[in-house]
N, C-alpha and C positions, 0 to 999 in steps of 0.2 A: 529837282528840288526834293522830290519824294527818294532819292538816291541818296542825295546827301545827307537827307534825315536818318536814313536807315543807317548810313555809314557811322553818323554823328550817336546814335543811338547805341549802335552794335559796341564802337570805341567808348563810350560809356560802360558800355556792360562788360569789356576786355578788363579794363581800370579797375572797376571794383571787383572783378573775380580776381585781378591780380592783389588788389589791396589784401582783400580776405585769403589768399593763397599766402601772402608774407605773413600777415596774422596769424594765422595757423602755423607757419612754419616755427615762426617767434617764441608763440604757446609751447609748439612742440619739442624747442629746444629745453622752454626751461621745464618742461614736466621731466627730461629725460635728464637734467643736473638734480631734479629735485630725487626723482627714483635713484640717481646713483648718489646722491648724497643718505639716501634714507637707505641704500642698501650699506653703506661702510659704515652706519653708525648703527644698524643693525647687526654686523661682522662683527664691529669693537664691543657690542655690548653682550652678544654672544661668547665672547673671549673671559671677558670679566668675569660672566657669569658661570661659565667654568671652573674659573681661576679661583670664585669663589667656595663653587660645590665644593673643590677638592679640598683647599685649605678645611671646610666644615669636615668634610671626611677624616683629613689627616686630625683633627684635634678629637675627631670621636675618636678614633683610633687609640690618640693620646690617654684621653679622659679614661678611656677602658682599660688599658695598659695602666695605669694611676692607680685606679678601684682596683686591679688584680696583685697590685704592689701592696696595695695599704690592707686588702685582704690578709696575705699571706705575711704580712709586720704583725698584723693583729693578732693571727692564729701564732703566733712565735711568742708573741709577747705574751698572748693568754698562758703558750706552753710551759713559759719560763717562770709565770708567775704560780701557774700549778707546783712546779719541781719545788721553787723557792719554798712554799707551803707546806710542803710534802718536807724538806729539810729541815726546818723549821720545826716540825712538829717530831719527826726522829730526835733532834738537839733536845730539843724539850723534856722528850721520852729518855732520851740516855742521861740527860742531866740530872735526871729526878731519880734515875735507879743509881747515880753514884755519889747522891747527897744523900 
């Protein structure tokens, strides 16, 4: 009797280490969909976030390339409007000494 309790007992204790061994295995599958779910959308998000630096780079790039265009219009246009002045004021000058 004292045998069969033990046996009764021990098979008790086999049962639930085995329950709790599938439990864990269970957990442990999905901890390990959950980490390679959270590593590829940490991959994808990594991607974008790239994708996005560079696009920001290339429009500094742009924007400064812009500023050094509208610079060099402005310095033209200031030059042009000096000369024009500068003509302007010779017509002026030779108009008045042949009136």
């Amino acid at each position: 009797a004292t045998a069969n309790a033990e046996i009764d007992a021990l098979t008790s204790n086999l049962e639930t280490l085995e329950n709790t061994m599938s439990t864990d295995y269970v957990k442990e599958q999905e901890l390990t969909e959950v980490r390679t779910t959270l590593e590829s959308s940490i991959t994808q998000n990594a991607v974008w976030i790239a994708s996005v630096v560079s696009r920001v780079d290339r429009v500094d790039i742009d924007v400064s390339a812009a500023q050094s265009a509208a610079d060099a219009a402005q310095a033209a246009a200031d030059a042009a409007e000096s000369k024009a002045k500068d003509a302007q004021e010779k017509y002026t000058a030779l108009k008045s000494q042949t009136d």
